[in-house]
mmCIF entry with sequence, helices, sheets and N, C-alpha, C, O atoms, coordinates in Angstrom:
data_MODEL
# 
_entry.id   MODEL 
# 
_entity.id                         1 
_entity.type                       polymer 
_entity.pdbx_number_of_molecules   1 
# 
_entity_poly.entity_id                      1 
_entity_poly.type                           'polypeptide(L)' 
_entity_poly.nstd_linkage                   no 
_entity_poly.nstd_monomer                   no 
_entity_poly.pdbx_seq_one_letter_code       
;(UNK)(UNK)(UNK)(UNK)(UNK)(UNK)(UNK)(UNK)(UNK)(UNK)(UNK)(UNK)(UNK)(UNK)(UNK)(UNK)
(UNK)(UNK)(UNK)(UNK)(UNK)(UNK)(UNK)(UNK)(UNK)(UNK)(UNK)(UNK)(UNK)(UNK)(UNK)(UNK)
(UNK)(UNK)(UNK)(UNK)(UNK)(UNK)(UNK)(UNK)(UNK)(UNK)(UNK)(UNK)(UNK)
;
_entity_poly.pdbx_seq_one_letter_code_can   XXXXXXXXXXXXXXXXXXXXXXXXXXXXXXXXXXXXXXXXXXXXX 
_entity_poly.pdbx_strand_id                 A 
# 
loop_
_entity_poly_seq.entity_id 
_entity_poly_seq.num 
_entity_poly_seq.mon_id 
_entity_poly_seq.hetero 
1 1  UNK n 
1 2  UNK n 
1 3  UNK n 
1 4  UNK n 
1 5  UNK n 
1 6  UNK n 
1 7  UNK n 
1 8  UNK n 
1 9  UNK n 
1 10 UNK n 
1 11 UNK n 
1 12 UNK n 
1 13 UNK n 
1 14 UNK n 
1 15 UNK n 
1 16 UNK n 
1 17 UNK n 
1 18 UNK n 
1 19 UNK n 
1 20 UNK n 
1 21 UNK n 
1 22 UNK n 
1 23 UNK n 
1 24 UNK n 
1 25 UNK n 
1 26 UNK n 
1 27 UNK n 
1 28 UNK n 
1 29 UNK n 
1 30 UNK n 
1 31 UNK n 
1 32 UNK n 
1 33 UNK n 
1 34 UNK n 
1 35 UNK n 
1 36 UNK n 
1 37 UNK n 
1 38 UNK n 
1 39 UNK n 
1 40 UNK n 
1 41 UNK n 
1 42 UNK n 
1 43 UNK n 
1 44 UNK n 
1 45 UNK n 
# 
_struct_asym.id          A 
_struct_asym.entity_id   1 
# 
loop_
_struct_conf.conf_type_id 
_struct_conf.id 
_struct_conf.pdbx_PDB_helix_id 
_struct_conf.beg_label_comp_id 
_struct_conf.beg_label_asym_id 
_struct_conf.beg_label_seq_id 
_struct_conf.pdbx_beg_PDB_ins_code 
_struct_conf.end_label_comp_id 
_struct_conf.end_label_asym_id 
_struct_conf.end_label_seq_id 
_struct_conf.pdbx_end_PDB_ins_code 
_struct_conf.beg_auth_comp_id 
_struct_conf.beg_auth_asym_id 
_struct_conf.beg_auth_seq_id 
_struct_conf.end_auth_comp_id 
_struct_conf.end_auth_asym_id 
_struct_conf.end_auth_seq_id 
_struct_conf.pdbx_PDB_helix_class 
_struct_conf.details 
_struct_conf.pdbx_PDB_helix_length 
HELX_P HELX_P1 AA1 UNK A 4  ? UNK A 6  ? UNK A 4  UNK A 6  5 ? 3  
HELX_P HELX_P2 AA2 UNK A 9  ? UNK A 15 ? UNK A 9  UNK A 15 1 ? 7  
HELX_P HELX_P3 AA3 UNK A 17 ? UNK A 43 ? UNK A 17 UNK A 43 1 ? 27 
# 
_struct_conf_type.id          HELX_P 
_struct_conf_type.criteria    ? 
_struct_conf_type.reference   ? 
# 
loop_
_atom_site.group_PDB 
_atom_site.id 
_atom_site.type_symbol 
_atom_site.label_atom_id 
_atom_site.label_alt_id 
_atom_site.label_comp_id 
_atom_site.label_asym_id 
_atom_site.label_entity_id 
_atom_site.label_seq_id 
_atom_site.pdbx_PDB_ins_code 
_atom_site.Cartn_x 
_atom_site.Cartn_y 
_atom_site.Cartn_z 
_atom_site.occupancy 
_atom_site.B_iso_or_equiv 
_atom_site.pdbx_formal_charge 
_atom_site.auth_seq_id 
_atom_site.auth_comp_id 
_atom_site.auth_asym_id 
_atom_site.auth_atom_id 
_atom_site.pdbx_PDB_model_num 
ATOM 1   N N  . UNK A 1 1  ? 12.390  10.598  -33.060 1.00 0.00 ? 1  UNK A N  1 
ATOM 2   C CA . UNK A 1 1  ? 11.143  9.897   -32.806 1.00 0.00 ? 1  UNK A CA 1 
ATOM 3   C C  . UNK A 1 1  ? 11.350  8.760   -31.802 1.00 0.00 ? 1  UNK A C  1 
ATOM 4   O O  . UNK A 1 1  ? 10.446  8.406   -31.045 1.00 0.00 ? 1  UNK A O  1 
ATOM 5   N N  . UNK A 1 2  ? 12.558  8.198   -31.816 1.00 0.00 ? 2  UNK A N  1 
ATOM 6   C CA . UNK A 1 2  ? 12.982  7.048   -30.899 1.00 0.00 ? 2  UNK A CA 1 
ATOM 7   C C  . UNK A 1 2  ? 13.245  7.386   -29.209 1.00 0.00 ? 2  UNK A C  1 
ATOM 8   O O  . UNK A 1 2  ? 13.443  6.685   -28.216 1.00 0.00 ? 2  UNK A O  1 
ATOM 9   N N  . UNK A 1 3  ? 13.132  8.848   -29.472 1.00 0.00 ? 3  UNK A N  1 
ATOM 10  C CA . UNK A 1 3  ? 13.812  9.346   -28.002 1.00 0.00 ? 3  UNK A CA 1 
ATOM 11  C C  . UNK A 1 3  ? 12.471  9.552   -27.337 1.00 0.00 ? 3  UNK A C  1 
ATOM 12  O O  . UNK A 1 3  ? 12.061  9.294   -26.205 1.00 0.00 ? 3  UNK A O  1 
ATOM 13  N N  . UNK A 1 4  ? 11.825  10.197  -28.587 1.00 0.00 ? 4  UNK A N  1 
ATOM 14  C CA . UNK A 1 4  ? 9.845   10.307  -27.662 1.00 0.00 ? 4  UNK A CA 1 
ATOM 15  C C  . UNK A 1 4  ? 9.641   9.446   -27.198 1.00 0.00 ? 4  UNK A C  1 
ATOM 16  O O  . UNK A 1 4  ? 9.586   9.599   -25.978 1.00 0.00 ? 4  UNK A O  1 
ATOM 17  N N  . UNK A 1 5  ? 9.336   7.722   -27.773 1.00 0.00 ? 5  UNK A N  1 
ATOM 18  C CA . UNK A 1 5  ? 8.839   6.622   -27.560 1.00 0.00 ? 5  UNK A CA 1 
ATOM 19  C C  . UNK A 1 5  ? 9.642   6.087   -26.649 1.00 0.00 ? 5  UNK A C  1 
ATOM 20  O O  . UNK A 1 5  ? 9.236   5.015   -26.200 1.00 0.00 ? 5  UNK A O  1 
ATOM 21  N N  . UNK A 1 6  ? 10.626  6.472   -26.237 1.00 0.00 ? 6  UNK A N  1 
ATOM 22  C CA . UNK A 1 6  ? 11.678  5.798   -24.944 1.00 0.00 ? 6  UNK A CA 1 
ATOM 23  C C  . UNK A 1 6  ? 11.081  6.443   -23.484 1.00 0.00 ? 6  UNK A C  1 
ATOM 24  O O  . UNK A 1 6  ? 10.950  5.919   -22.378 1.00 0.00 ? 6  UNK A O  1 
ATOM 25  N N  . UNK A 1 7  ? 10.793  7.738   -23.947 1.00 0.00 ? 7  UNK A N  1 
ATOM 26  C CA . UNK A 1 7  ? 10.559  8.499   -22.972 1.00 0.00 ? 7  UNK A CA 1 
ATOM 27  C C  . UNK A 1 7  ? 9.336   8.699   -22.793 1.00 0.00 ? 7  UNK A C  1 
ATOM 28  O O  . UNK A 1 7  ? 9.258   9.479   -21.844 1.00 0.00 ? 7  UNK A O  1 
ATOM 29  N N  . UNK A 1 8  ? 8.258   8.424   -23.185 1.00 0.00 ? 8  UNK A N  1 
ATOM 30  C CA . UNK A 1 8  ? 6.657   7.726   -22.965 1.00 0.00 ? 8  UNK A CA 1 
ATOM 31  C C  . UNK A 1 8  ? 6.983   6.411   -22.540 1.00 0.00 ? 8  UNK A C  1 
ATOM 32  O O  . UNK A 1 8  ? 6.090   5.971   -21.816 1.00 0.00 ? 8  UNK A O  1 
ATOM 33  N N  . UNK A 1 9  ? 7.871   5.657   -22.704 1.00 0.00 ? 9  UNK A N  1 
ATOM 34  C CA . UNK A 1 9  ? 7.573   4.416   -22.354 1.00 0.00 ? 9  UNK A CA 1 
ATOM 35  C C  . UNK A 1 9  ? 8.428   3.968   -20.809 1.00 0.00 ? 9  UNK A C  1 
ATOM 36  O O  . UNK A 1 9  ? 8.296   2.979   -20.087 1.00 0.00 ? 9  UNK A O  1 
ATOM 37  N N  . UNK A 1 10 ? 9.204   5.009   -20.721 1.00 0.00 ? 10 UNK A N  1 
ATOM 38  C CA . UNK A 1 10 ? 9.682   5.620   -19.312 1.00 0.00 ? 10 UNK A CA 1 
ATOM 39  C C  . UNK A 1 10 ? 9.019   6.003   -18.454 1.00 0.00 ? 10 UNK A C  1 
ATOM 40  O O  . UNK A 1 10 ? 9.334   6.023   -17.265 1.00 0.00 ? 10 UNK A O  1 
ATOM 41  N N  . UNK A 1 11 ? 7.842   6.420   -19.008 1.00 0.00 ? 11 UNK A N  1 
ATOM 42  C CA . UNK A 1 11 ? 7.138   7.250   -17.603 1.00 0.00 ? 11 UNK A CA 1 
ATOM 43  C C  . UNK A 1 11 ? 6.194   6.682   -17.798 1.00 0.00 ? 11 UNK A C  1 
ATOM 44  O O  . UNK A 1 11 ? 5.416   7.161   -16.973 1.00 0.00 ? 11 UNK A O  1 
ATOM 45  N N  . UNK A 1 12 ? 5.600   5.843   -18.423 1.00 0.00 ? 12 UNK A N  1 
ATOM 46  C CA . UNK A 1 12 ? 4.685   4.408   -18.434 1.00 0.00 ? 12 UNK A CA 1 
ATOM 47  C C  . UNK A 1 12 ? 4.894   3.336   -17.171 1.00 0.00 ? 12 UNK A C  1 
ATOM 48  O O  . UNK A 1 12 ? 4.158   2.918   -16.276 1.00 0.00 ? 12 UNK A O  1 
ATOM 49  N N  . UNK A 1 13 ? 6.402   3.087   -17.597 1.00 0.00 ? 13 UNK A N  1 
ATOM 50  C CA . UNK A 1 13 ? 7.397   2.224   -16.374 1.00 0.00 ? 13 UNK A CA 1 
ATOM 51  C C  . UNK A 1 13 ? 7.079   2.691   -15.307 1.00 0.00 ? 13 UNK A C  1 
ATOM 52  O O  . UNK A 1 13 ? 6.510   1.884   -14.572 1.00 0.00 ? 13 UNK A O  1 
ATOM 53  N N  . UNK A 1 14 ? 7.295   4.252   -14.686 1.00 0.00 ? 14 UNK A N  1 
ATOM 54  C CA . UNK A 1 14 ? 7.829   4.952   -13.524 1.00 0.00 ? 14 UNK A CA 1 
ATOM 55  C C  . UNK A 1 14 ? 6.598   4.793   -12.632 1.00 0.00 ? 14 UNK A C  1 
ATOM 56  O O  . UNK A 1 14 ? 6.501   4.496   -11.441 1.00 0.00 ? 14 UNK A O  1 
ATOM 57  N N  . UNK A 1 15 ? 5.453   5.153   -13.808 1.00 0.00 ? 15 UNK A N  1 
ATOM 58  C CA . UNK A 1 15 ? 4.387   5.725   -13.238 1.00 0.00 ? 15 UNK A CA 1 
ATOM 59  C C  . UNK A 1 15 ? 3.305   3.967   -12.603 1.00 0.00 ? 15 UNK A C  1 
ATOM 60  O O  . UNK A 1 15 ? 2.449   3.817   -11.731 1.00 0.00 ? 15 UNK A O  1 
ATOM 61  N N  . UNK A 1 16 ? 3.817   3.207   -13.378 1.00 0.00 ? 16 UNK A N  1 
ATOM 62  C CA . UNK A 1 16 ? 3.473   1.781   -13.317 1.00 0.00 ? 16 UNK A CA 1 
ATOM 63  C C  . UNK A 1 16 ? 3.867   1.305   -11.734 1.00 0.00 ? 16 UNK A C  1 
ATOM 64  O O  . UNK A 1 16 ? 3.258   0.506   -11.021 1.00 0.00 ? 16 UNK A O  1 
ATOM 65  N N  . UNK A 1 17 ? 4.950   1.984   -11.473 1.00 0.00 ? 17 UNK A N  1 
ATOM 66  C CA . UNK A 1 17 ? 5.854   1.276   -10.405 1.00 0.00 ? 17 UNK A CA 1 
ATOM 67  C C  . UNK A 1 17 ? 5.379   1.897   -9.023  1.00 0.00 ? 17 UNK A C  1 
ATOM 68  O O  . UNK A 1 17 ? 5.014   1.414   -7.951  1.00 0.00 ? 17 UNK A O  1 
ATOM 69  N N  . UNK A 1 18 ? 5.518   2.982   -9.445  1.00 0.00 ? 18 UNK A N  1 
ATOM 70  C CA . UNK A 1 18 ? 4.565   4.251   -8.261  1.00 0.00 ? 18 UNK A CA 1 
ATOM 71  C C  . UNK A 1 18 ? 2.889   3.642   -7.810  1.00 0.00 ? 18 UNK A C  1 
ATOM 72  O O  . UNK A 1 18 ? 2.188   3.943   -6.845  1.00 0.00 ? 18 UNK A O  1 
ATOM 73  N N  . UNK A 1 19 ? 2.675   2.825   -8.785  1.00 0.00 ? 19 UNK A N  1 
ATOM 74  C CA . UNK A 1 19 ? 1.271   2.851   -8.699  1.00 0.00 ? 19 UNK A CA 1 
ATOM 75  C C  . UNK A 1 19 ? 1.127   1.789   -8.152  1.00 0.00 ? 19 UNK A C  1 
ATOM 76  O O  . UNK A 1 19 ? 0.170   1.696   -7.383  1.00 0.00 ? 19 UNK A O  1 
ATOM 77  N N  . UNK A 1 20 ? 2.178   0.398   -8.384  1.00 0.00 ? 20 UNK A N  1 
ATOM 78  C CA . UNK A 1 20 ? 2.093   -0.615  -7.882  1.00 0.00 ? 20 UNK A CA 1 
ATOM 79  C C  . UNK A 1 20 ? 2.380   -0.890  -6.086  1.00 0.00 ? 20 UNK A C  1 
ATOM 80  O O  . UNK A 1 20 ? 1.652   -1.377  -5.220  1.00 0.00 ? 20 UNK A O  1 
ATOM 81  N N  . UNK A 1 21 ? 3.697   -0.362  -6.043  1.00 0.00 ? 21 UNK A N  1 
ATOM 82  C CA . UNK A 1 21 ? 4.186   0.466   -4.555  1.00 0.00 ? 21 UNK A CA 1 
ATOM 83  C C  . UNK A 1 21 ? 2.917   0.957   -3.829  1.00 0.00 ? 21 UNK A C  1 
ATOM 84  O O  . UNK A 1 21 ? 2.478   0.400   -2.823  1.00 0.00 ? 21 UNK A O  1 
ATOM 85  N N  . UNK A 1 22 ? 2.355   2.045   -4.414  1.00 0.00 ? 22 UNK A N  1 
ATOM 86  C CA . UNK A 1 22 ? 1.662   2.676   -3.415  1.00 0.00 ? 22 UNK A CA 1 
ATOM 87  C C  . UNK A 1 22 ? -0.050  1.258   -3.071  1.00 0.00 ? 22 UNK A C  1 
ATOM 88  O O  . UNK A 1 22 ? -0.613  1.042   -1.997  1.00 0.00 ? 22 UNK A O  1 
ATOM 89  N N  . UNK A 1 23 ? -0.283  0.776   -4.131  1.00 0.00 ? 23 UNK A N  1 
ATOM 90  C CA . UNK A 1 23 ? -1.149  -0.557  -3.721  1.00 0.00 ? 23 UNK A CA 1 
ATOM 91  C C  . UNK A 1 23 ? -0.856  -1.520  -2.679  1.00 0.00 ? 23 UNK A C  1 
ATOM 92  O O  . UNK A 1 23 ? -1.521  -2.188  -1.888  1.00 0.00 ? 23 UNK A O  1 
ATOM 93  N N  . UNK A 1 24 ? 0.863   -1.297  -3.062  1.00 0.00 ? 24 UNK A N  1 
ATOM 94  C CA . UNK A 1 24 ? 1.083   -2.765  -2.041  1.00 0.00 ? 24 UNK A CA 1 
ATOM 95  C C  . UNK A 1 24 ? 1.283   -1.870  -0.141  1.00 0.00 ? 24 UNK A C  1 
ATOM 96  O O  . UNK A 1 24 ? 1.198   -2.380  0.976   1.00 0.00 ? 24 UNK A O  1 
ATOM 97  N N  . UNK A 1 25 ? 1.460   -0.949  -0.414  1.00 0.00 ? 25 UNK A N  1 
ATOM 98  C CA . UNK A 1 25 ? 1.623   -0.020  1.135   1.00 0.00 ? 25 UNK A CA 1 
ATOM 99  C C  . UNK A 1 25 ? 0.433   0.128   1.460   1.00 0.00 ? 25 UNK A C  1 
ATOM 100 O O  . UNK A 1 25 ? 0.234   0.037   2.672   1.00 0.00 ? 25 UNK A O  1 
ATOM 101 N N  . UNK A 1 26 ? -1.014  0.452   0.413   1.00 0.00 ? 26 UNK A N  1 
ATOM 102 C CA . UNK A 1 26 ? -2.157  -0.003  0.857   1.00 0.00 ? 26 UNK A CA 1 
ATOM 103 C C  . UNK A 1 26 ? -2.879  -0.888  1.708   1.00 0.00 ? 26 UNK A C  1 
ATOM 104 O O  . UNK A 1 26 ? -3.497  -0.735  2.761   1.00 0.00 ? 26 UNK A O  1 
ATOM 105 N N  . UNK A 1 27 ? -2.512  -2.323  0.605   1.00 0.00 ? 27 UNK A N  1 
ATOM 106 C CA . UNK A 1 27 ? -2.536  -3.381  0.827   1.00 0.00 ? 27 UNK A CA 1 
ATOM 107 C C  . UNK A 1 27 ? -1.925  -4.007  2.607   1.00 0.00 ? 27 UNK A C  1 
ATOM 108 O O  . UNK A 1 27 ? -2.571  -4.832  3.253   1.00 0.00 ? 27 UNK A O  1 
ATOM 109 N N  . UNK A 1 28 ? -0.622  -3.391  3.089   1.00 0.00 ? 28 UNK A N  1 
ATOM 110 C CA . UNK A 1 28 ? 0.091   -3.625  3.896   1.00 0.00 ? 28 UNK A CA 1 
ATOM 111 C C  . UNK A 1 28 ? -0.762  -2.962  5.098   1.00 0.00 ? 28 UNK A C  1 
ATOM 112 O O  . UNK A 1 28 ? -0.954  -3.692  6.070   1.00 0.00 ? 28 UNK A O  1 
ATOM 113 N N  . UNK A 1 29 ? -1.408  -1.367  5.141   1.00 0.00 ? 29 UNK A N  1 
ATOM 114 C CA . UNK A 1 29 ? -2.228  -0.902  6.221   1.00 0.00 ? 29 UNK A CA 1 
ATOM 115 C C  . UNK A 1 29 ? -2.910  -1.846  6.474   1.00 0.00 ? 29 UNK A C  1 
ATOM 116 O O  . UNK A 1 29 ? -2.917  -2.335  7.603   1.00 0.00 ? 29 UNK A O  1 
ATOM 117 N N  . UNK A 1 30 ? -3.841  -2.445  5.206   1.00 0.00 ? 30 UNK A N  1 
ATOM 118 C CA . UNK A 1 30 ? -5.471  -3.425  5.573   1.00 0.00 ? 30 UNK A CA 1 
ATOM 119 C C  . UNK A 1 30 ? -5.063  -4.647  6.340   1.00 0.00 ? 30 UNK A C  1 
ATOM 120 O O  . UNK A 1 30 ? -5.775  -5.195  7.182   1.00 0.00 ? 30 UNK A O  1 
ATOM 121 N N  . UNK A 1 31 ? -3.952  -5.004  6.011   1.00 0.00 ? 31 UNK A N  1 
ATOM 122 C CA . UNK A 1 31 ? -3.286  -6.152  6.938   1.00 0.00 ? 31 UNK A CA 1 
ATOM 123 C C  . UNK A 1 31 ? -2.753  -5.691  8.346   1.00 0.00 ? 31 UNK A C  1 
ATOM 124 O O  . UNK A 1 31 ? -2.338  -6.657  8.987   1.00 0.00 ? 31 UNK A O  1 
ATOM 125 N N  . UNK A 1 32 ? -2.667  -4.720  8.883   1.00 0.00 ? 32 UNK A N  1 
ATOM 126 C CA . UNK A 1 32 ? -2.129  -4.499  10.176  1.00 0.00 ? 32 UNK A CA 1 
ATOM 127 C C  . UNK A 1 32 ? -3.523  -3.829  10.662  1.00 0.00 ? 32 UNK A C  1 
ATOM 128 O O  . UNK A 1 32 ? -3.927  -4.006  11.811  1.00 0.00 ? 32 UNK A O  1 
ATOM 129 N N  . UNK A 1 33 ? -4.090  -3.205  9.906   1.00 0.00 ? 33 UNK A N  1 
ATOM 130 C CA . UNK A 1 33 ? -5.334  -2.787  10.790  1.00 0.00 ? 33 UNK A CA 1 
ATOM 131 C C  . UNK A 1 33 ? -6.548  -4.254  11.364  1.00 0.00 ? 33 UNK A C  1 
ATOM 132 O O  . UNK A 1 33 ? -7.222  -4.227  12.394  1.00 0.00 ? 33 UNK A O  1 
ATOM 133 N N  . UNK A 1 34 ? -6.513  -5.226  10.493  1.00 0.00 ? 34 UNK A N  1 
ATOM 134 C CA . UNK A 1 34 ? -7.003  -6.429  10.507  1.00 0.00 ? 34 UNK A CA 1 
ATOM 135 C C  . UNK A 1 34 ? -6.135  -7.093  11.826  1.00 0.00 ? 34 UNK A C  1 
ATOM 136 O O  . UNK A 1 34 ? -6.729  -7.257  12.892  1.00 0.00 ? 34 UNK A O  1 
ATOM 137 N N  . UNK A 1 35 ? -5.548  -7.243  11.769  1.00 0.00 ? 35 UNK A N  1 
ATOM 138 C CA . UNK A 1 35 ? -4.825  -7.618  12.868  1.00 0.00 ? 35 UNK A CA 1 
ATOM 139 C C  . UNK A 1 35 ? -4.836  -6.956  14.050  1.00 0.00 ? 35 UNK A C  1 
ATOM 140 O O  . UNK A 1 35 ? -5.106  -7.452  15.144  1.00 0.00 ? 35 UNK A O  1 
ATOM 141 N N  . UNK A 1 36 ? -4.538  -5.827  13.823  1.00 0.00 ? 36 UNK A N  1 
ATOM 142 C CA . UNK A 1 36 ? -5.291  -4.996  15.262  1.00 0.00 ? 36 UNK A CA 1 
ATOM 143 C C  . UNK A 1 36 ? -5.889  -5.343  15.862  1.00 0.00 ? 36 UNK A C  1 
ATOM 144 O O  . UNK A 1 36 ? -5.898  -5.678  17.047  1.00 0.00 ? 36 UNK A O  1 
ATOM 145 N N  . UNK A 1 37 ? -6.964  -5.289  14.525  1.00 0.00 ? 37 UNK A N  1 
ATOM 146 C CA . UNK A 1 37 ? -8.825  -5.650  15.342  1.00 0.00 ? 37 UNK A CA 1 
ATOM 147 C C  . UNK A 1 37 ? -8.823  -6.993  16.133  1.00 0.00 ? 37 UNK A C  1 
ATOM 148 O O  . UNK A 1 37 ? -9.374  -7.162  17.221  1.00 0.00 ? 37 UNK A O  1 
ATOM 149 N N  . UNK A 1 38 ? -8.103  -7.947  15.409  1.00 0.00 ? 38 UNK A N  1 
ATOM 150 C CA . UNK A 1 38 ? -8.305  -9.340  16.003  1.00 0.00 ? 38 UNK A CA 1 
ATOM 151 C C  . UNK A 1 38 ? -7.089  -9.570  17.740  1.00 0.00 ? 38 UNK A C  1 
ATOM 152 O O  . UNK A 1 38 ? -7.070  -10.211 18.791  1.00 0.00 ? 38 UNK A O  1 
ATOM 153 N N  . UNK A 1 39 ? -6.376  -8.656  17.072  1.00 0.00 ? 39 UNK A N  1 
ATOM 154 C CA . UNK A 1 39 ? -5.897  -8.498  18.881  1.00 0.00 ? 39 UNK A CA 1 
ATOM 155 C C  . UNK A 1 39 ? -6.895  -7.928  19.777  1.00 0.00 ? 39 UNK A C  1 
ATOM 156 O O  . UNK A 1 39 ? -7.081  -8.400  20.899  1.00 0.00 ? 39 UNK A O  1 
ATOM 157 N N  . UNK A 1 40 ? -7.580  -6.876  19.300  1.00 0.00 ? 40 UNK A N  1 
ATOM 158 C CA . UNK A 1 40 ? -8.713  -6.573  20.692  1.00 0.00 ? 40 UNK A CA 1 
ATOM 159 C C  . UNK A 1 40 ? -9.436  -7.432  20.786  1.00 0.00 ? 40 UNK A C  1 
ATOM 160 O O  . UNK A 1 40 ? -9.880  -7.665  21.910  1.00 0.00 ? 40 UNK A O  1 
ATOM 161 N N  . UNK A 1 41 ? -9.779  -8.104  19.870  1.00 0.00 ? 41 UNK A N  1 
ATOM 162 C CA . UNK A 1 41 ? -10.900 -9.272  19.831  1.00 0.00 ? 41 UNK A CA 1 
ATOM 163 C C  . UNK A 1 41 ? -10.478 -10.154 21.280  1.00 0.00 ? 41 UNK A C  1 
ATOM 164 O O  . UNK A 1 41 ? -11.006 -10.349 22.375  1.00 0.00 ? 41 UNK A O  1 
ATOM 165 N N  . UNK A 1 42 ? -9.511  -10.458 20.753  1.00 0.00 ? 42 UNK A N  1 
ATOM 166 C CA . UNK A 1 42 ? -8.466  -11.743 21.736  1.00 0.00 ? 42 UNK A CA 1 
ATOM 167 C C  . UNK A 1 42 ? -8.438  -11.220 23.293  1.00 0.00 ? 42 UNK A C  1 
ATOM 168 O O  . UNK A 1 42 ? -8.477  -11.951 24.282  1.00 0.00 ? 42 UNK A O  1 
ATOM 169 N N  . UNK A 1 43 ? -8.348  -9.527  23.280  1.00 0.00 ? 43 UNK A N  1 
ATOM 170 C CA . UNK A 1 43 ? -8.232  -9.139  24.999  1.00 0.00 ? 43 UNK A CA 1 
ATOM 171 C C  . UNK A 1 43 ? -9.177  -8.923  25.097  1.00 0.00 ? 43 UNK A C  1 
ATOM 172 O O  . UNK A 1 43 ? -9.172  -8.516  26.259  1.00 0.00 ? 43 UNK A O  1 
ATOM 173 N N  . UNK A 1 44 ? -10.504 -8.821  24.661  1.00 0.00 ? 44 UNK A N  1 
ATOM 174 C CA . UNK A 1 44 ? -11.870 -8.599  25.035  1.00 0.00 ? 44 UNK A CA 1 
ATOM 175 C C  . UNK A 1 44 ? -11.966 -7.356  24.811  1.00 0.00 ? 44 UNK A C  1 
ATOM 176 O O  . UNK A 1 44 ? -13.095 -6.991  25.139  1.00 0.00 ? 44 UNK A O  1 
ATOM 177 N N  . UNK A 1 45 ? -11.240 -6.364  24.346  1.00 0.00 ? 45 UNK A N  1 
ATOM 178 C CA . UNK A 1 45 ? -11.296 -4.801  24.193  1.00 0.00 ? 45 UNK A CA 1 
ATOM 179 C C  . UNK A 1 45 ? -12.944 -4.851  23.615  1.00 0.00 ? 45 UNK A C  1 
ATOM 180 O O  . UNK A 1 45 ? -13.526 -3.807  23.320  1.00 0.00 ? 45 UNK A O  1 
# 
């Protein structure tokens, strides 16, 4: 029973971490696309 609850609480972890990662690589596009924009801004594009 101890090995179930290790191993639900393993892929609780894994899946936690995957999920957090893929937010922050999210997170990281909206910041370079933002920036983009404000560079064309700056050359008059």
């Amino acid at each position: 029973m101890k090995a179930i609850i290790a191993l639900i609480a393993a892929a609780f972890v894994i899946s936690g971490c995957n999920t957090v990662a893929g937010a922050g690589k999210d997170i990281e596009r909206g910041g370079e696309a933002i920036q983009n924009k404000a560079k064309e801004v700056q050359r008059g594009s």
